[in-house]
N, C-alpha and C positions, 0 to 999 in steps of 0.2 A: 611039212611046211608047204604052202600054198604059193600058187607060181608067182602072184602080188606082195606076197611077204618076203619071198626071194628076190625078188628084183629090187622091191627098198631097201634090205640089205648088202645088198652089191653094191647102190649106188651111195649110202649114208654111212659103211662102216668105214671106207678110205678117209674118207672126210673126219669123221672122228678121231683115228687116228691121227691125221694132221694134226690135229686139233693140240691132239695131247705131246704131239713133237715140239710144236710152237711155241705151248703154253710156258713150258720149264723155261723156253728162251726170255721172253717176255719179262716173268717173275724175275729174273735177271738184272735184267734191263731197267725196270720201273724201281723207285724210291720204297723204302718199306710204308706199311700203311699203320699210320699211330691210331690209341685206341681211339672205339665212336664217342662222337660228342653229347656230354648230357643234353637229353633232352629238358629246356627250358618252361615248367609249369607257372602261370600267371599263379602267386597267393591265392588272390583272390577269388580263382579259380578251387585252388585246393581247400580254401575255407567255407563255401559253399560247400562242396562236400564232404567234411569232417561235420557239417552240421544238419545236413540231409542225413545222414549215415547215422546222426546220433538220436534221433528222434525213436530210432526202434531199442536205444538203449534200454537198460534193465534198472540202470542207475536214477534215481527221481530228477536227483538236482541237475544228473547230465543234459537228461532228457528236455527238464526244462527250457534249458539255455536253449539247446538244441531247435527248439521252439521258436525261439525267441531271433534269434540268426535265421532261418528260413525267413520270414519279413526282410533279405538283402538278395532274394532271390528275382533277379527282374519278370520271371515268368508266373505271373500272379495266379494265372490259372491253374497253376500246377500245384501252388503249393496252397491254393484255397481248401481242397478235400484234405489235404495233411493240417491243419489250422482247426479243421471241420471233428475229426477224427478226436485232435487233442483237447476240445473242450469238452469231452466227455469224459476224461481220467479224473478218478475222485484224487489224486495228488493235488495239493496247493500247490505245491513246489513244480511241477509241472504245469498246474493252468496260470501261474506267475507269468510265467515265457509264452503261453496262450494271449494272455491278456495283453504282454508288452507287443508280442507281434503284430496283432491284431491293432493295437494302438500304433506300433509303428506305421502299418498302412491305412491308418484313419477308417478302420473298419469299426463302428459304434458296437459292435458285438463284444467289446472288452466291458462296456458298460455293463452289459447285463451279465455277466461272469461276475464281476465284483460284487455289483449288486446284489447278486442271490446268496454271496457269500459272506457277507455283510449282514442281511437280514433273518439268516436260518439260524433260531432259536440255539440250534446244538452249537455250532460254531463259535469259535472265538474272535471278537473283531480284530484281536492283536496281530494274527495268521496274514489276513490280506492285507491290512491299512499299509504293511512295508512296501507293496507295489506302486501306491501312489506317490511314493516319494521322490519315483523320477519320471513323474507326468509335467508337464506344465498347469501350474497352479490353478489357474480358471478351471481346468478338466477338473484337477482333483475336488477340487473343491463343488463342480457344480456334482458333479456323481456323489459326493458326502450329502450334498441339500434334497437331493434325488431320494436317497435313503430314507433321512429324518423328514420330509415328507410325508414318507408313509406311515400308514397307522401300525406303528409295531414299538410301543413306548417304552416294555421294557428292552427291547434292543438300543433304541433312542441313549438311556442311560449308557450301556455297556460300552456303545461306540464312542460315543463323549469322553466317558472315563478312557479310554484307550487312545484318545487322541492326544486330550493333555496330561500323559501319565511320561512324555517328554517332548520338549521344543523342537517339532516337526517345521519344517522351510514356511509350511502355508501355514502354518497354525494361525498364527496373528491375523494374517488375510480371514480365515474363517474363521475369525468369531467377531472383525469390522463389520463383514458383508452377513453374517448370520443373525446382528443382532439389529441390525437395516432391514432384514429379510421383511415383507409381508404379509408372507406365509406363518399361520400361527404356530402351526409345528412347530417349524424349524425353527423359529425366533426364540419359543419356550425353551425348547430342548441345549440350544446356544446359551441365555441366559442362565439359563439350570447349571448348568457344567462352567460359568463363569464364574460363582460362587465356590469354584472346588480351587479354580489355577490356585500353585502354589505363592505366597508373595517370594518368597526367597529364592526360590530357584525361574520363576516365571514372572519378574518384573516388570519386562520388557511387555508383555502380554498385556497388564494390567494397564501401564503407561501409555501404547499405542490404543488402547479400547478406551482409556478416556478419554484420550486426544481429540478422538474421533468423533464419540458419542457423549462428546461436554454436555451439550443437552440435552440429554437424554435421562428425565428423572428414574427411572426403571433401573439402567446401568447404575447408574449415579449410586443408588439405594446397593445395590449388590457390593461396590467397590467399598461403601460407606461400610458394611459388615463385613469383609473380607478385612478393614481394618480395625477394626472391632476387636476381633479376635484374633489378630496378630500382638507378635510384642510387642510393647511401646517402645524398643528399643530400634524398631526396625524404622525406616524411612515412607511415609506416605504420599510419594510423589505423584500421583497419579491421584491422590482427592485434588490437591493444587490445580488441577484441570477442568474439575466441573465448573461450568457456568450455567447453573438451573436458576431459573426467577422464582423459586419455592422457597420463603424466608424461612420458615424452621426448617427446610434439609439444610439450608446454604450453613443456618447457625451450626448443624449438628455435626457438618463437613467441617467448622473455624473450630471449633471444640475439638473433636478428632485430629486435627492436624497438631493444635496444640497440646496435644497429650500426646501426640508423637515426637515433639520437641519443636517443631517448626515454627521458629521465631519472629518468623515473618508477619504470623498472624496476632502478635502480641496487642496491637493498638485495637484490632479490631474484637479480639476479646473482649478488653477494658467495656468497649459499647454497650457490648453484649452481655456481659454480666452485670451492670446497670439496669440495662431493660427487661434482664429475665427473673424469675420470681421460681421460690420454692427448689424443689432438688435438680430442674433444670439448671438455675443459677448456682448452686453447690458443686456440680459435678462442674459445669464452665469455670467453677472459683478454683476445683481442686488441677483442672487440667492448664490455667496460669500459670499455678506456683511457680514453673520449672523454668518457663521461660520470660518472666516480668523483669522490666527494669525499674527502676527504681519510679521514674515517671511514670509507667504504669502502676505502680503501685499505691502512688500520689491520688491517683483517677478514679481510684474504688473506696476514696473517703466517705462520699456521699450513701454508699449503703450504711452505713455506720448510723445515717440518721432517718434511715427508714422503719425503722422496728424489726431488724431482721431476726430468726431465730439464733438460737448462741453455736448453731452449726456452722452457718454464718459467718457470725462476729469471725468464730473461729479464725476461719479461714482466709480473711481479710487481714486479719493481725497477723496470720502467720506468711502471706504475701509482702506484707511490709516490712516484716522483722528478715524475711529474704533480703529483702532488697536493700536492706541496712538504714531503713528507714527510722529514725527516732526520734520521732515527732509526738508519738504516740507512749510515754513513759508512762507519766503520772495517771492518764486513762490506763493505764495496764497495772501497776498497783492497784487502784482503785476495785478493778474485778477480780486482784487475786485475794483482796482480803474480803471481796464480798459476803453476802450470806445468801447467793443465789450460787449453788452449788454448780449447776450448770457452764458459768461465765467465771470459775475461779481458775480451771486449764486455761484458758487463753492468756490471762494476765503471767500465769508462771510460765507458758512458753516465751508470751514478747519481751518481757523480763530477762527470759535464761540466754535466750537466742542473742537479742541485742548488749547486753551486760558479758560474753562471755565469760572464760576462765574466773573471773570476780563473782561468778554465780556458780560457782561447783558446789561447794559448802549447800547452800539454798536447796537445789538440786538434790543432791543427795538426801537431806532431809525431807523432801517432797517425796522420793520411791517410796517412804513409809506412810504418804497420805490416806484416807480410809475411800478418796472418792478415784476410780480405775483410770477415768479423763487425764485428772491431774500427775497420775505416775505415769502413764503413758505420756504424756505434753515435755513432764523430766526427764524421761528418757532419751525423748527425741533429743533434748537440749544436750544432753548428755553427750549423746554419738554425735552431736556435730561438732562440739567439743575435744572429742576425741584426746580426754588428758588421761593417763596409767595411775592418775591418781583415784579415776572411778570405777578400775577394777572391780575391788572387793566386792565396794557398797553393790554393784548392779548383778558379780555373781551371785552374791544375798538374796539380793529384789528376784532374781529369776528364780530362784530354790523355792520360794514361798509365795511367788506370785498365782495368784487362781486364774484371773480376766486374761485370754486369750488373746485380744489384739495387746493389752498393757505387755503381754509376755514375748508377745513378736518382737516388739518395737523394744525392748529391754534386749533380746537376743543382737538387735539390727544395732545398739549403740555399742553394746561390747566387741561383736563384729568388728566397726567400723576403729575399733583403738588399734593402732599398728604398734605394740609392743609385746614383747616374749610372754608375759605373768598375762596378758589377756589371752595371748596364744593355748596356754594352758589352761585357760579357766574353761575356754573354749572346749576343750576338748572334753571336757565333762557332758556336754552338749551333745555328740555326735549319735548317740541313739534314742533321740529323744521323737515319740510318736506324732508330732505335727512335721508333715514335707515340707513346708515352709521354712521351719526353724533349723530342719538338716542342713535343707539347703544354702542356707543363711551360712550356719556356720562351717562348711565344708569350703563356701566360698572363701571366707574367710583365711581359713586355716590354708587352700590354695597360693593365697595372697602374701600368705606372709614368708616365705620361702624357708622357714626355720625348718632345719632337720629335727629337731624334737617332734613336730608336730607330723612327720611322718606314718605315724602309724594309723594316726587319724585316719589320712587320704586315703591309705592303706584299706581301713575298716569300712569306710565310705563307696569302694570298690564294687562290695560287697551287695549293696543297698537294691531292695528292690524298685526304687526310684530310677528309670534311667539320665535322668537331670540329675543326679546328686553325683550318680556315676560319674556322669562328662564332668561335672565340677571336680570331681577328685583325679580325673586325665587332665583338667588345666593346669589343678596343681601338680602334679608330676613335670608338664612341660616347662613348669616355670622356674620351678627347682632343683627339679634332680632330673636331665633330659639322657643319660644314660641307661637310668630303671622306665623313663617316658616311653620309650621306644616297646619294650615289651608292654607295656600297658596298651602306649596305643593299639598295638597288633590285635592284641583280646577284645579292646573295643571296638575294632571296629567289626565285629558280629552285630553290636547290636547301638551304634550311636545313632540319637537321633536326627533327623533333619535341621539342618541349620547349623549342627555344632562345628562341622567345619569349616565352615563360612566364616561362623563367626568368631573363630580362634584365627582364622589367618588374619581377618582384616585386624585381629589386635594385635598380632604378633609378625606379621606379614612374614620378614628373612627366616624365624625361627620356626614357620613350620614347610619352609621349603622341602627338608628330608620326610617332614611326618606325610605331604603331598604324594611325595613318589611313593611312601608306603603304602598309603592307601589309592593308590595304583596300581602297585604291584601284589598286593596281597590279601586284597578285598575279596571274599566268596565270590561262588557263581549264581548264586541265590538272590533274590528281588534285592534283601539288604545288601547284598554284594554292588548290583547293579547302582544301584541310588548310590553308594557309598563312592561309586568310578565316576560316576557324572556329576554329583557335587565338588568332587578333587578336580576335576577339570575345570568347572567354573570359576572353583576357587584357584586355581591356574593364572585364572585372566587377569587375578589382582596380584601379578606378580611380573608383570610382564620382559622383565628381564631375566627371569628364571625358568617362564612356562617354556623356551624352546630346546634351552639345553636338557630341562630334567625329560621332556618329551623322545628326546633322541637318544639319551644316555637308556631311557627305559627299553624303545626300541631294539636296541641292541643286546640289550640283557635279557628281556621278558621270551619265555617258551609259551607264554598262557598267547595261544591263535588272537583269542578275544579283544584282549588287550593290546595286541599286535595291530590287528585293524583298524578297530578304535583309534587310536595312535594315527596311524596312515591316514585316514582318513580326518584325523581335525588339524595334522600338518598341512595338509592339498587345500584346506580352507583359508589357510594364512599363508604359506610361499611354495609353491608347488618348484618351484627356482632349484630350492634348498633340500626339498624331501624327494627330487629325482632320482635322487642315487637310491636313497634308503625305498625307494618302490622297488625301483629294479632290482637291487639288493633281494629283499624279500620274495619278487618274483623267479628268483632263482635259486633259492634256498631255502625252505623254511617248511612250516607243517602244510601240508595239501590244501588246508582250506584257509592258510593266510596268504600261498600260493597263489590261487583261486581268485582271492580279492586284492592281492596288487597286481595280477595279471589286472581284471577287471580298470585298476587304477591307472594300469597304463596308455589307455585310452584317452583319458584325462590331459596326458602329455603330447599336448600336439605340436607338431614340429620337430620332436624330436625324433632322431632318423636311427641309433640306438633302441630307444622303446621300441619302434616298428621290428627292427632286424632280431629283436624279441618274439616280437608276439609270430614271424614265421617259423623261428626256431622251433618253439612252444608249439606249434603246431605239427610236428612230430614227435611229439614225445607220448610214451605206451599208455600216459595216465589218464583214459578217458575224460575228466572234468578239465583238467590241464588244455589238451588238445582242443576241446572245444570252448571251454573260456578265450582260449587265445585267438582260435576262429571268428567269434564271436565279435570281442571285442575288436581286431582288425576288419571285420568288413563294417566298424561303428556302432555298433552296439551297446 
C-alpha cells in the first residue's frame, strides 16, 4: 500500500465506522418508510406509444390502426418517414390507417393511395370505398369525380356498381353533384349506375335525384324506365317530381304514375287519353282503369264517337263498367249481339260486370263461346263475381281451353273465388307449365288459409320459380305460422329482393319473429348480406319493435357480424340507450366485435366510463385490443 492510500485510510475508515454506529440509531428513531409511490403516466402518453410500437406489428389490421394513431403524434417530422415507409405495404388493411393518417393531417398524399387503388384493373373497388366512409363527404366525393374522370370506363362501371350495391352517408350527395357535373365522364358514368339504384331498397336515392334534378330531361328518362320495370305495385314517388316542358315525357311520366296507382293523376289522364290516338291512347286507357272514378269515366265518352278501334271501345266500356257506370246498357247489348266479332267481348263484359250475380247463368254460357275475346271478357266477369257457383263451369273452361291469355284470366277468376271446392279445383293447377298461372294459383291457395290445400304450398316449395317459392312462404305465414318458421329459415338461402319488404308492410306484427330470424340466421354469403340489410330496413316499418328485437338479438347473437351491425345502427338512433350494450361488448365478446365497440367507444363522448375503458384496454396482452383502444383514446 502506498504512503497516499494509507493516509486516506487512517483518515476515512474512523468516520465510516461512525457512520455505521449512528446509522442503527437513527433507523430507530425515524418513522418506517411505506412502499414508493406509483409513478404516474399521462394515457395519452402511453397511447402514443402502444401505437408507435405497433407499426412494426406482424398483424395487418394492427398495423393499420397503428398507422392511423401516429397522425396524434404532435412531432410531425417524426413521424412523416414512418407515414412515408407505410404507403409502400401492398396490405389494404394497412394503407387504410396510411390513408386515414395522412388525412388526419391534411396531407393530399391519401388522395393518390386511394386513387391508384381505385383504378388498378386487378383490384376490387369494394376493398378501399370502406375508407371513405369516414371522410367528410365533399373529400369523398371529390376523390370518386377524381377517378371517374379518368379514362378507365371499364373501372368507371365496377366502381359505380360498388358504390350503390349499399346506402353509403354520401351516396345521395354523389349522384346530385355527379349528375350536375360538366364533366362528361363523370356525368355519363353517374347517369349510367342511376339506372341500376334499386327502387326498394334505395328510394330515398331516387326521390332526392328528382327533387333535384326536376329538370332535368336525361334524369327524368332514366327514373321514367327504372319505373318501367318495376312492379306496379310499388310506389313512384320520385316521377311526381319531374317538371320537364317535353309534352310526350310529361304524358309518358301521367301514364307511369297511373299504372302505379297514383290517383292523383286521374283528371289528368281523362285529357290525355282524349288527345292521344292509337296504342299510345290504349296503353293510357289500360293504365286508368285502376284509378278512375266514376267522373272520370263519364269524360272518355267522346272517344266512343271517334271511330276508335274495338281495342278501344274495349277498354272504355270496361273503365266505365269500373266505375259502375250504366249509362251505357242497351249500347252494350247491341255489340254483344253483333256480327262484328271483334266488338261482341265488350258488350258481354259491360253486361256481366255491371248486371252482376244476375249474369252468372249468361257468363258461364259465353266460356263455351268459339271467339277467345269473348271467354276471356267471361271470365273476367266471372272473377269479379267471385260466386262458388262458377266453380265447375270455369274448372271445365281451363281443362279445354287452348288461347293462352283466355286461360290466364280463367286461372285469375277461379283464383279470385274464396271458397273450399275452388281451393281444390285449384290445386289441380299447381304444376301447370305457364309461371304465370303457378303463380296465380299458389297465391291463391296462400290466401285461402285451408289446411287441405297444404300440400299445394308444400309442392310449390319445390318449384323452380323463386316467386312461386315466396308465394308459397306467404302461404305458410298466413296459415300455419308454426311449420312458417322452418320454411322461412330454408328460404332465406335463396329469397328474392323485395319479398320481405313486402310481407312485412302486409303483415307488419306478424312478421316481427320472421325479422329477427332473418337476422339471426341469414348466411355469410352476398344472399346472406342482402337478406340482413333488407330485415333492417324492413325494421323501420316497425318502429315499436325494431329496438327491442335489435337488443334482444345483441344479447343472444355469437355471429361478430351481426353483433356490429347491431351496434352500429343502434349509435344511429340513441347512442343514450346502446351505451351499456357498447361497453358491454367491449368487454366481453369475439376479438373483432371487441375491436369495433372499443372503436364505438369513441362515439361516446362525455362519458367518463368509456374513457376509464379505453386506458384499461390499453394494457391488455391482445395486440388489436391495446391498440384500438390507443387509437381510439387519442380520437381516432
Amino acid at each position: 500500500m502506498s504512503n497516499r492510500q494509507l493516509c486516506l485510510a487512517r483518515t476515512f475508515l474512523p468516520m465510516a465506522a461512525a457512520a455505521l454506529i449512528v446509522a442503527p440509531a437513527r433507523s430507530q428513531a425515524a418513522a418506517p418508510a411505506g412502499p414508493a409511490a406509483p409513478i404516474k403516466v399521462d394515457p395519452k402518453v402511453s397511447a402514443l406509444f402502444i401505437v408507435k410500437a405497433g407499426i412494426k406489428s406482424a398483424d395487418f389490421v394492427a398495423r393499420g390502426l397503428a398507422y392511423r394513431g401516429i397522425a396524434f403524434d404532435k412531432n410531425k417530422e417524426d413521424i412523416k418517414k414512418l407515414l412515408e415507409d407505410g404507403s409502400t405495404d401492398p396490405q389494404w388493411s394497412v394503407l387504410a390507417g396510411v390513408v386515414q393518417a395522412y388525412y388526419g393531417l391534411h396531407d393530399p398524399r391519401w388522395k393518390q393511395i386511394v386513387h391508384d387503388r381505385l383504378t388498378m384493373p386487378k383490384n376490387s373497388p369494394y376493398e378501399p370505398l370502406p375508407v371513405l366512409d369516414e371522410m367528410i363527404e365533399k373529400d369523398a366525393i371529390a376523390l370518386l369525380f377524381q377517378v371517374l374522370a379518368d379514362k378507365e370506363h371499364d373501372q368507371h362501371d365496377k366502381i359505380m356498381d360498388a358504390l350503390i350495391s349499399r346506402n353509403r352517408g354520401y351516396t345521395q350527395a354523389l349522384f346530385v353533384q355527379g349528375l350536375a357535373s360538366k364533366d362528361v365522364l363523370i356525368n355519363q358514368a353517374v347517369l349510367k349506375a342511376l339506372a341500376k339504384v334499386d327502387p326498394i331498397l334505395q328510394t330515398k336515392i331516387l326521390d332526392t335525384v328528382a327533387k333535384v334534378h326536376a329538370t332535368n330531361d336525361n334524369v327524368t328518362k332514366v327514373l321514367l324506365q327504372i319505373a318501367r320495370t318495376a312492379d306496379e305495385r310499388q310506389p313512384v314517388s320520385y316521377l311526381a317530381l319531374a317538371k320537364t316542358k317535353d309534352v310526350a315525357l310529361l304524358d309518358q311520366i301521367t301514364v307511369m304514375r297511373a299504372r302505379h296507382g297514383d290517383k292523383t293523376v286521374s283528371k289528368a289522364m281523362v285529357g290525355l287519353c282524349l288527345r292521344m290516338t292509337g296504342k299510345d291512347q290504349l296503353a293510357a286507357l289500360v293504365a286508368l282503369r285502376n284509378i278512375a272514378t266514376k267522373d272520370d269515366a263519364a269524360g272518355l265518352k267522346p272517344i266512343l264517337n271517334s271511330g276508335p278501334s274495338h281495342e278501344i271501345i274495349f277498354q272504355v266500356y270496361e273503365i266505365l263498367a269500373r266505375a259502375g257506370d250504366r249509362s251505357m246498357q242497351r249500347e252494350a247489348e247491341n255489340l254483344a249481339e253483333s256480327t262484328d266479332v271483334d266488338v261482341r267481348a265488350t258488350g258481354v263484359f259491360y253486361l256481366g260486370w255491371v248486371g252482376g250475380a244476375g249474369r252468372i247463368g249468361e257468363m258461364h254460357k259465353y266460356l263455351q263461346d268459339g271467339i277467345p275475346a269473348v271467354r276471356l271478357a267471361a271470365a273476367r266477369v266471372l272473377g269479379y263475381i267471385a260466386s262458388n257457383i262458377s266453380v265447375g263451369p270455369l274448372k271445365e273452361a281451363i281443362e279445354t281451353e287452348r288461347d293462352e291469355k283466355a286461360r290466364l284470366e280463367l286461372v285469375k277468376a277461379l283464383a279470385a273465388i274464396k271458397h273450399k271446392d275452388a281451393y281444390t279445383a285449384l290445386m289441380f293447377f299447381t304444376r301447370e307449365k305457364d309461371v304465370e298461372v303457378r303463380r296465380l294459383v299458389v297465391r291463391a291457395l296462400a290466401e285461402s288459409g285451408d289446411a287441405a290445400v297444404r300440400q299445394g304450398l308444400q309442392n310449390a316449395l319445390n318449384d323452380n320459380e323463386s316467386r312461386i317459392r315466396s308465394e308459397a312462404v306467404r302461404g305458410f305465414i298466413l296459415s300455419d305460422v308454426a311449420k312458417a318458421v322452418d320454411v322461412w329459415k330454408r328460404a332465406l338461402k335463396w329469397l328474392p329482393i323485395g319479398v320481405i319488404l313486402d310481407l312485412t308492410r302486409e303483415m307488419t306484427k306478424t312478421m316481427e319473429g320472421f325479422l329477427e330470424i332473418a337476422l339471426a340466421e341469414a348466411d355469410k354469403d352476398d344472399t346472406g348480406v342482402r337478406i340482413r340489410e333488407e330485415a333492417l330496413i324492413a325494421l323501420h316499418l316497425l318502429p315499436l319493435a325494431e329496438q327491442p328485437i335489435l337488443f334482444k338479438l345483441l344479447e343472444q347473437t355469437q355471429d361478430e357480424d351481426l353483433k356490429i351491425r347491431i351496434l352500429r345502427q343502434l349509435l344511429e338512433t340513441d347512442k343514450a340507450k346502446v351505451a351499456v350494450a357498447v361497453k358491454s361488448t367491449a368487454l366481453q365478446s369475439t376479438p373483432r366485435a371487441r375491436m369495433a365497440a372499443i372503436r364505438m367507444l369513441g362515439k361516446l363522448k362525455g362519458d367518463k366510463e368509456a374513457t376509464e375503458f379505453l386506458i384499461r384496454f390499453m394494457d391488455e396482452p391482445d395486440e388489436r385490443i391495446r391498440i384500438a383502444a390507443a387509437l381510439t383514446f387519442l380520437g381516432g
